[in-house]
Backbone as numpy.savetxt, mean C-alpha at the origin, in Angstrom:
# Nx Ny Nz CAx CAy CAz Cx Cy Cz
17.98 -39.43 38.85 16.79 -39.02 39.59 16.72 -37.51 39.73
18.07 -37.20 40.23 18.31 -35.48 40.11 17.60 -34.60 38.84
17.69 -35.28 37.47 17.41 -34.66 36.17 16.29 -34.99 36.29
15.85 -35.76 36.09 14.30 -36.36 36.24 13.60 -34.71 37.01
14.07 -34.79 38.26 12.96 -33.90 39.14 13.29 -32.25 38.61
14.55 -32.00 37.89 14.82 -30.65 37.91 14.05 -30.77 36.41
13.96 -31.69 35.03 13.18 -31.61 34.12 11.70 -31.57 34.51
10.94 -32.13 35.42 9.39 -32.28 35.85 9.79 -30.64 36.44
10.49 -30.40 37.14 10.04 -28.88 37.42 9.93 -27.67 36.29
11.19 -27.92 35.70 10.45 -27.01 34.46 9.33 -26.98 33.33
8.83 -28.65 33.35 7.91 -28.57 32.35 6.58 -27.93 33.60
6.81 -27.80 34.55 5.71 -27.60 35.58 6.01 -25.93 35.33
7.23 -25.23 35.24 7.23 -23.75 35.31 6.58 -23.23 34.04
6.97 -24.19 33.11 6.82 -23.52 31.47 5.44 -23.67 31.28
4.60 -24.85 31.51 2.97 -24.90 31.68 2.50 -23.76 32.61
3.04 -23.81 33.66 2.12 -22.05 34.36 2.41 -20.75 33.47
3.61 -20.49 32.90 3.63 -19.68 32.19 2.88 -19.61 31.02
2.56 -20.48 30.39 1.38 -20.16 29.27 0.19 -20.37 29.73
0.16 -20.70 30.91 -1.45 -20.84 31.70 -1.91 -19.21 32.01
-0.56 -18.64 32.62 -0.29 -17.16 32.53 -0.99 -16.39 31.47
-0.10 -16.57 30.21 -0.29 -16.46 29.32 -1.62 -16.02 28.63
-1.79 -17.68 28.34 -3.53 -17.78 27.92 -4.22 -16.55 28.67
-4.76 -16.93 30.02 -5.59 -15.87 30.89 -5.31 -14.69 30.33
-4.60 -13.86 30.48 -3.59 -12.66 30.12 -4.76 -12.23 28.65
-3.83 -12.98 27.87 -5.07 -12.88 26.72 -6.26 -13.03 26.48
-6.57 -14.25 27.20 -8.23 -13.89 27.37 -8.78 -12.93 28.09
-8.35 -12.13 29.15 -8.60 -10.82 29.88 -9.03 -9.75 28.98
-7.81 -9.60 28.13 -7.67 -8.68 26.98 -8.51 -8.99 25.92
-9.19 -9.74 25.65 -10.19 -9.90 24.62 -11.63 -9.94 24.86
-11.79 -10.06 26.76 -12.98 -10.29 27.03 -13.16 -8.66 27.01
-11.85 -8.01 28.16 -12.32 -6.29 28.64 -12.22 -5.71 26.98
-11.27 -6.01 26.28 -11.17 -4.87 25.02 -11.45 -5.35 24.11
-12.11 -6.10 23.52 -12.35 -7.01 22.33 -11.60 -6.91 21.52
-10.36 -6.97 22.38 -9.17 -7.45 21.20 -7.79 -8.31 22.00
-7.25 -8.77 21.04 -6.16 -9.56 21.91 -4.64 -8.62 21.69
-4.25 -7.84 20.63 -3.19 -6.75 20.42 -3.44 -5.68 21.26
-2.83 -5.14 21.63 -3.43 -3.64 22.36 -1.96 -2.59 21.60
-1.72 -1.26 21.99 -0.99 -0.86 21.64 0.59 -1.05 21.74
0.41 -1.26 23.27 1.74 -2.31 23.26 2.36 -3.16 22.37
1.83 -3.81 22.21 1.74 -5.56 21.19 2.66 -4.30 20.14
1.65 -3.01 19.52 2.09 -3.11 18.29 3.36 -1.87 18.59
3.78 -1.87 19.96 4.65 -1.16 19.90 6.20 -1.82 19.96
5.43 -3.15 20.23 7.14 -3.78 19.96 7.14 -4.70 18.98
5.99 -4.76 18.28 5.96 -4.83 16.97 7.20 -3.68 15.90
6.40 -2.63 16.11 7.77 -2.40 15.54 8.98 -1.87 15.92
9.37 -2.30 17.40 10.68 -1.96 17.93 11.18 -3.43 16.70
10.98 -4.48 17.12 11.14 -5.04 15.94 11.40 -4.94 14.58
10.93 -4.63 14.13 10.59 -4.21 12.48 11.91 -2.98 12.52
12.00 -2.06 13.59 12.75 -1.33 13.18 14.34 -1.93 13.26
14.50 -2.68 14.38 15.69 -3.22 14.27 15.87 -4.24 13.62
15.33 -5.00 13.08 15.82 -5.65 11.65 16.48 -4.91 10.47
15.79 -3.35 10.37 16.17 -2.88 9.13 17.15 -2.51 9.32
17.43 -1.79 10.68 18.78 -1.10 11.16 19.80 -2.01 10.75
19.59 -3.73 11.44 20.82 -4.68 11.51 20.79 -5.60 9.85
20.29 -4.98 8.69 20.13 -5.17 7.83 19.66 -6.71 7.24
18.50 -7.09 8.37 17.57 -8.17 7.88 16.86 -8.13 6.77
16.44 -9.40 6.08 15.87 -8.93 5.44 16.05 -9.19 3.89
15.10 -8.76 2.77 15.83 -8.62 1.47 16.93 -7.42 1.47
17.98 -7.87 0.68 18.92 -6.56 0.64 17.93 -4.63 -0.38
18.29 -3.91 0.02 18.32 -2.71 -0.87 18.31 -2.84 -2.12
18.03 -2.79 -3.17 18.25 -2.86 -4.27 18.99 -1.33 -4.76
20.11 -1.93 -5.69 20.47 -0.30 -6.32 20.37 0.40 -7.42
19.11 -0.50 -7.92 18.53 0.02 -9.64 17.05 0.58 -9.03
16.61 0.16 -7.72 15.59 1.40 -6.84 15.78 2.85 -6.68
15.56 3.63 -6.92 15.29 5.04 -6.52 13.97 5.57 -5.96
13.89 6.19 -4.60 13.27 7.07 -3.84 12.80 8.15 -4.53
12.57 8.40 -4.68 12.37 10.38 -4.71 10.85 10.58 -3.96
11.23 11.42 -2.49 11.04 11.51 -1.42 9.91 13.23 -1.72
8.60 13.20 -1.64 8.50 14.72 -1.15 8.05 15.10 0.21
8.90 16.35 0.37 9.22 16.73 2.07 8.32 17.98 2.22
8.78 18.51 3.29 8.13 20.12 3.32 8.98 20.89 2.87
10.06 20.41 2.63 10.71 21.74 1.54 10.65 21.56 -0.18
9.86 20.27 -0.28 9.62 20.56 -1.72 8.41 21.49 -1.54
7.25 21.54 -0.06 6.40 22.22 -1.08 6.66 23.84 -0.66
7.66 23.92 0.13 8.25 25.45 0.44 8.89 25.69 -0.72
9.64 24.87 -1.54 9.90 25.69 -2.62 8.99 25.62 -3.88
7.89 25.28 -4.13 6.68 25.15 -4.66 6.10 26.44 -4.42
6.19 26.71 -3.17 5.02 27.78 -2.66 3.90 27.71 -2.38
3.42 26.69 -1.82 2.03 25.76 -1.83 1.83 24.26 -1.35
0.70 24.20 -0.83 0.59 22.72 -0.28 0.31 22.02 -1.37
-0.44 22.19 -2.26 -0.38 21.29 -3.60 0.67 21.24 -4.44
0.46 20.53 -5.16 1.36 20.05 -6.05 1.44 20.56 -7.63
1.92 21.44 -8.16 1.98 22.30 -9.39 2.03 21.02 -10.16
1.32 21.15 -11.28 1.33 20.12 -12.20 2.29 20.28 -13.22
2.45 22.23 -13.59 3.37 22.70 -14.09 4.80 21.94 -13.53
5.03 22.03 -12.20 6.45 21.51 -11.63 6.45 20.25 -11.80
5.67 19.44 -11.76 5.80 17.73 -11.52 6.32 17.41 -13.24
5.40 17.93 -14.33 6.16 18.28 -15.80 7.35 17.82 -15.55
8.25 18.87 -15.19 9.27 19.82 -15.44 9.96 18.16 -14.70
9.66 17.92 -13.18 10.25 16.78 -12.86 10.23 15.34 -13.71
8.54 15.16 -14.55 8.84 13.74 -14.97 9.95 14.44 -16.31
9.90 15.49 -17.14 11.26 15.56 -18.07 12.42 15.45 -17.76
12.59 15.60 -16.14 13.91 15.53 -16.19 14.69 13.83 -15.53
13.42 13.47 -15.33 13.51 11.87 -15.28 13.69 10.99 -16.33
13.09 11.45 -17.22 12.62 11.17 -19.01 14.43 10.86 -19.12
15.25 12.25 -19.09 16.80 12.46 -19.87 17.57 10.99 -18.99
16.50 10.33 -17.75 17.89 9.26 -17.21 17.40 8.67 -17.70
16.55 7.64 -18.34 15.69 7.04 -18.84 15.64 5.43 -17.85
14.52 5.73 -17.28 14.36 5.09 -16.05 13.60 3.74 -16.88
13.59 2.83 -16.25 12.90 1.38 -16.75 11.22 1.62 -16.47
11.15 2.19 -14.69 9.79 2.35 -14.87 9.67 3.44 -13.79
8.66 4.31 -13.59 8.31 5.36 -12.66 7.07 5.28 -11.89
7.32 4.74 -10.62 5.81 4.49 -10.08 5.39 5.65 -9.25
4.23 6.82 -9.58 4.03 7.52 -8.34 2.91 6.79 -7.12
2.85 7.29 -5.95 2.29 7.35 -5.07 1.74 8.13 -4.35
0.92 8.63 -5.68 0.21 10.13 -5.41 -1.08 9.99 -6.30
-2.08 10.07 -6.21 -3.28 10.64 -6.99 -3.03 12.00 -7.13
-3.39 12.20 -8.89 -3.41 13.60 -9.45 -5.15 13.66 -9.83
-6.40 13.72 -9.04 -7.74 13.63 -9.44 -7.68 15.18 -10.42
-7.27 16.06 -9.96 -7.85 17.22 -10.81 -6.75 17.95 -11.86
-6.65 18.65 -13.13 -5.37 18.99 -13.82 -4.93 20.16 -13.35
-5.92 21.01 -12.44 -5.42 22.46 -11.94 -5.84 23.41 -13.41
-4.93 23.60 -14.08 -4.68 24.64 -15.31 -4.81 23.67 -16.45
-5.50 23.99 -17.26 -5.72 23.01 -18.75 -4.43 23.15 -19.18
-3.53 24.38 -19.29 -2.30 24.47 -19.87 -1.34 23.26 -19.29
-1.44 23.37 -17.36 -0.85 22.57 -17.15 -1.00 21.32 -16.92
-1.87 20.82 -17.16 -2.70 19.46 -17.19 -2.13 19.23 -18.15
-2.25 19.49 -19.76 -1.59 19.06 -20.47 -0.15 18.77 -20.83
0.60 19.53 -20.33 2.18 19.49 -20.33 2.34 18.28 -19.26
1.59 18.21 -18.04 2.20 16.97 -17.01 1.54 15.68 -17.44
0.45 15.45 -18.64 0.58 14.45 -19.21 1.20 14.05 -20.55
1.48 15.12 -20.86 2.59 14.51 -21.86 3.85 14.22 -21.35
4.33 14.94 -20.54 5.26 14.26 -19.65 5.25 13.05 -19.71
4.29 12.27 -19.14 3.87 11.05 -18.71 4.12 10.46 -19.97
3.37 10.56 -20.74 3.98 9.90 -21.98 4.94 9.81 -22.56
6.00 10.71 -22.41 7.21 11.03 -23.00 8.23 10.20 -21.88
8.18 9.84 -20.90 8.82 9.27 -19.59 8.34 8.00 -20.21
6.76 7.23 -20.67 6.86 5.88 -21.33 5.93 4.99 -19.90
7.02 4.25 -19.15 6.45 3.21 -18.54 6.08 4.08 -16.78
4.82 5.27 -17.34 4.60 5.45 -15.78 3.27 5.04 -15.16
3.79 4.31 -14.19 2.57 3.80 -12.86 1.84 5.02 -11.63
0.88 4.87 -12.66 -0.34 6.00 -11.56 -1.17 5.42 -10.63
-1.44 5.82 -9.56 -2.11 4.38 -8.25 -3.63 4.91 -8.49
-4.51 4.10 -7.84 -5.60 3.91 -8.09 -5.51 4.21 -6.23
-6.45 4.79 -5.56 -6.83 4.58 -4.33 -7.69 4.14 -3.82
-7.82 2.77 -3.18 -9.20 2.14 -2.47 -9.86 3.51 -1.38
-11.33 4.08 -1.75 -11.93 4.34 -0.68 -12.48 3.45 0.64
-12.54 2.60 0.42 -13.37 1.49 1.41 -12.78 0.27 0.66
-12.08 -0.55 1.80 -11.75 -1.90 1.85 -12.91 -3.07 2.82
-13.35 -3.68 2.24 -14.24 -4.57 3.11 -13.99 -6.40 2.64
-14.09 -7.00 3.85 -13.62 -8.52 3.65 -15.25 -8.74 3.06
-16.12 -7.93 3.04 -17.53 -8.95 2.48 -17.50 -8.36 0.96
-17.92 -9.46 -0.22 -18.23 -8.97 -1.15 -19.59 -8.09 -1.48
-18.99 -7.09 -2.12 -20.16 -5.66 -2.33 -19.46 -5.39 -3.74
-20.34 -4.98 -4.29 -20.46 -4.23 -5.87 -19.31 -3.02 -5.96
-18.39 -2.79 -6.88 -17.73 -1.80 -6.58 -18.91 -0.42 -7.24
-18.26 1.12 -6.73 -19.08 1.63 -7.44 -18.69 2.41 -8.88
-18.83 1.91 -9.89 -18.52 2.30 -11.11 -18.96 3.73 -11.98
-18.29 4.29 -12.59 -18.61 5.52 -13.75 -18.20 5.40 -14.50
-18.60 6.21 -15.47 -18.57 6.55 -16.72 -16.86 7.33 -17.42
-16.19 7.50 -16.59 -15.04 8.56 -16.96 -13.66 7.54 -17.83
-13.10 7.98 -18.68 -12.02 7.29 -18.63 -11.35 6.40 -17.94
-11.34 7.04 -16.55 -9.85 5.96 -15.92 -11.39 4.97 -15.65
-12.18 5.19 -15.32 -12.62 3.76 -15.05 -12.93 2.73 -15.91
-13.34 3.34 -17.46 -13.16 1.98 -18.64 -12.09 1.63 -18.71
-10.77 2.17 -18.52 -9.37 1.75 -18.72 -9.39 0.95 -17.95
-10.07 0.77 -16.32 -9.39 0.11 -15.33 -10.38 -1.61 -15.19
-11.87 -1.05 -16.03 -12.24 -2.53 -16.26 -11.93 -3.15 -17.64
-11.10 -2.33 -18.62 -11.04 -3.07 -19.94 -9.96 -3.57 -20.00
-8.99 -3.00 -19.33 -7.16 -2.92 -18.83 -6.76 -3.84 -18.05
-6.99 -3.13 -16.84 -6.24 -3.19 -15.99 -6.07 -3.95 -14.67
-7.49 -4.75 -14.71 -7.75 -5.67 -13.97 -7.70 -7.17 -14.24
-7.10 -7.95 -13.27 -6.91 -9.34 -13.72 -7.62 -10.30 -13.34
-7.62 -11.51 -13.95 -8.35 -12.66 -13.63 -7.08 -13.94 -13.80
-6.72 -13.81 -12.28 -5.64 -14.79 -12.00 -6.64 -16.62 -11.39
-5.43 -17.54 -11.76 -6.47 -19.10 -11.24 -6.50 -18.47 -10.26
-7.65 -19.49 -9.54 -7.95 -19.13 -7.92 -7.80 -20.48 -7.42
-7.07 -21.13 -6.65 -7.02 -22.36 -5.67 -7.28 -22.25 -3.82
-7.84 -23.31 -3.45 -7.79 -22.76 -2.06 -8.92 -22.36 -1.49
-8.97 -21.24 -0.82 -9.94 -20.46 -0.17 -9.42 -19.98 -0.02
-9.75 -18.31 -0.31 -9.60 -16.98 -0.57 -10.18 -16.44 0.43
-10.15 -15.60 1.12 -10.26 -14.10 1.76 -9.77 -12.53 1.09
-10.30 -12.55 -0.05 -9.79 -11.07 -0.42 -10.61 -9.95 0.06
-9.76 -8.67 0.19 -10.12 -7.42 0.45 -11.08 -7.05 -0.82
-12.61 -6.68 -0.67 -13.09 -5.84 -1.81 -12.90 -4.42 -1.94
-13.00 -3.86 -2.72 -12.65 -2.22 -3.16 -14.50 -1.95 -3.38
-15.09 -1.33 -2.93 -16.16 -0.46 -2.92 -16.05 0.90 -3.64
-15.25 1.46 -3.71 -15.51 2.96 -4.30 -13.88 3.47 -4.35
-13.44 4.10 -5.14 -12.12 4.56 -5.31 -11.59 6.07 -5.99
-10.33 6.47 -4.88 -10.41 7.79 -5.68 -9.52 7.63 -7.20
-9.62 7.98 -8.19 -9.06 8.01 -9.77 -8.24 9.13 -9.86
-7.16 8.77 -10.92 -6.69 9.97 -11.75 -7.19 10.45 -12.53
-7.13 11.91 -12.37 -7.99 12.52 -13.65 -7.83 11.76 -15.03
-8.93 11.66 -15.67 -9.09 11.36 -17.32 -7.52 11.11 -18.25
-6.84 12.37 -18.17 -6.21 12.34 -19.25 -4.77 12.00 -18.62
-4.75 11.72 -17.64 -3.47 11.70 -16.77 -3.26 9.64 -16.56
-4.62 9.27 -16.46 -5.05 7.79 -16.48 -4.40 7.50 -17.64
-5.01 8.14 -18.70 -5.26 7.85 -20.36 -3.76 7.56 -20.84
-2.70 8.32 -19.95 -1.20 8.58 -20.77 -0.45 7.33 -20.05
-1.26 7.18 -18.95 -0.08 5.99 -17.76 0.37 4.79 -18.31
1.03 4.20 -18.16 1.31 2.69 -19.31 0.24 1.85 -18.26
0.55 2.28 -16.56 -0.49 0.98 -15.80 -0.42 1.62 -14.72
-1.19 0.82 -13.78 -1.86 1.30 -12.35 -1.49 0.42 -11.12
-2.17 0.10 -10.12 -1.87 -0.40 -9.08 -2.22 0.28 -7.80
-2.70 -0.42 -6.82 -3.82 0.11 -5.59 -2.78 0.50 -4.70
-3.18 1.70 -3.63 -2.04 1.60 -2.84 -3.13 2.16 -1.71
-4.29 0.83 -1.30 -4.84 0.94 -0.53 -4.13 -0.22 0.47
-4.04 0.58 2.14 -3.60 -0.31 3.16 -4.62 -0.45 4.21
-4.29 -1.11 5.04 -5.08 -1.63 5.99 -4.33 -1.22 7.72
-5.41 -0.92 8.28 -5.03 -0.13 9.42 -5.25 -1.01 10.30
-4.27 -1.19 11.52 -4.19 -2.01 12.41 -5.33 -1.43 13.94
-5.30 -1.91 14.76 -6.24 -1.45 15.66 -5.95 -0.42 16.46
-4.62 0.17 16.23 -3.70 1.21 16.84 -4.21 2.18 15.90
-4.37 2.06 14.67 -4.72 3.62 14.20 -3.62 3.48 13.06
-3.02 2.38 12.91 -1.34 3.10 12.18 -1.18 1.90 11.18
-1.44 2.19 9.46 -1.21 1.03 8.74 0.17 0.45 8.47
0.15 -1.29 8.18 1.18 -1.85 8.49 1.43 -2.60 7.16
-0.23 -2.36 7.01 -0.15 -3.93 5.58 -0.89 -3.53 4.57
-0.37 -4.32 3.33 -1.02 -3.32 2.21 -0.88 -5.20 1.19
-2.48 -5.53 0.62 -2.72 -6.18 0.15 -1.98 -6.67 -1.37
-1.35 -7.85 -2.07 -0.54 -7.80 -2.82 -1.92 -7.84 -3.87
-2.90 -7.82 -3.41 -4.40 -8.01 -4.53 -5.62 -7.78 -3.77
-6.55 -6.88 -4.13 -7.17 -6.19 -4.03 -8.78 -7.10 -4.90
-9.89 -7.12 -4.27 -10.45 -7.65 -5.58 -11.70 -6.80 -5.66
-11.76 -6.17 -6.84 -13.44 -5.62 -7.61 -14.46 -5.85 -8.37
-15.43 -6.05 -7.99 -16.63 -7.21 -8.29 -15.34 -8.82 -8.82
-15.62 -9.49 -9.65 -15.11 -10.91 -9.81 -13.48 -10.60 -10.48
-12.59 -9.29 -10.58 -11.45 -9.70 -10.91 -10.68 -8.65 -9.84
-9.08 -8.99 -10.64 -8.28 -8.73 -9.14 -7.38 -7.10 -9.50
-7.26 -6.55 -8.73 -6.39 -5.21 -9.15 -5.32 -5.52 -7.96
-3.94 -5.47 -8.88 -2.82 -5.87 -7.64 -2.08 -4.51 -7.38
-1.39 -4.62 -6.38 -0.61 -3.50 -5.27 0.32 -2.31 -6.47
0.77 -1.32 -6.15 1.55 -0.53 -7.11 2.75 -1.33 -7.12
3.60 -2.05 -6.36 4.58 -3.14 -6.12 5.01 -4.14 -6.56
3.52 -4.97 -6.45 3.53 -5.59 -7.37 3.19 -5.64 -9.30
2.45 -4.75 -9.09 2.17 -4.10 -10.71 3.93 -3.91 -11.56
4.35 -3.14 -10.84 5.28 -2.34 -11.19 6.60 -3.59 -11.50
């Protein structure tokens, strides 16, 4: 009889607590039209960070390499941009380890110097399997027309580079509306591409980045997954 009444009391504590609960959240969605607030996503990633610390997770891989740019690459650059001349000089000296594949995460839209425009795409070619990202300007869940031109990277990217995977289910994909490109000849040398458009949470701070992307009826997948 003892268990009996001390079990009816907790299913009686644990029901007010999500009665709690519920309200709580509905408060927060009626005053802020949202149910996350910054909080939410601040122990969101107290989370996230201590998993990586206590090494949750997929392991590290050790055929991965970083290469990180800081403010002292562009202090020793001499400039907030990026010398096309220097990036050269870096994919050759990547070229001599001979890497399987090189993904940047950088748009190069303009060559700077024709001299050096040309040397940092031959680079590219001479390095073999390098991944240049494509950047979503506008991500939208409604389907809209992407907006298309005439330039190189964009025949490459509808004759290429875009897929038409089965579709089962019901889908919700992200559409791509308009995107920034790599210049012409820098597209032209890349072996392949991949979006490294993300999605921003209601805090201001992106978390998630789509493994597929879709423009008008086919799919452009993540630099991640491309790669």
């Amino acid at each position: 009889m003892i268990f009996k009444f001390k079990n009816r009391k907790f299913i009686k504590i644990v029901l007010l607590l999500e009665a709690i609960l519920l309200a709580s959240v509905l408060v927060f969605w009626l005053v802020l039209g949202k149910v996350w607030t910054s909080f939410d996503f601040q122990i969101l990633d107290f989370f996230y960070a201590q998993a990586v610390q206590y090494g949750h997770g997929p392991p590290r891989s050790s055929q991965i390499v970083y290469v990180t740019i800081t403010d002292d690459s562009y202090a020793k650059f001499g400039t907030r941009l990026l010398d096309r001349m220097e990036m050269a000089r870096v994919n050759e000296a990547l070229a001599q380890l001979g890497p399987t594949a090189v993904a940047y995460d950088l748009i190069f839209p303009l060559p700077m110097t024709p001299a050096a425009g040309q040397r940092f795409a031959d680079s590219i070619k001479q390095l073999g399997a390098v991944y240049l990202p494509i950047a979503p300007d506008d991500l939208t869940p409604t389907a809209q027309p992407f907006q298309w031109d005439n330039r190189l990277s964009y025949q490459r990217l509808r004759s290429e580079q875009l897929r038409h995977p089965r579709e089962q289910g019901v889908a919700q994909p992200l559409y791509v509306t308009k995107a920034l490109m790599q210049f012409d000849a820098f597209a032209e040398a890349a072996f392949n591409t991949g979006h490294i458009g993300a999605s921003q949470d209601a805090d201001g701070v992106f978390r998630h980045i789509s493994l597929l992307v879709k423009i008008d009826t086919a799919y452009l997948p993540s630099m991640s997954l491309s790669v």
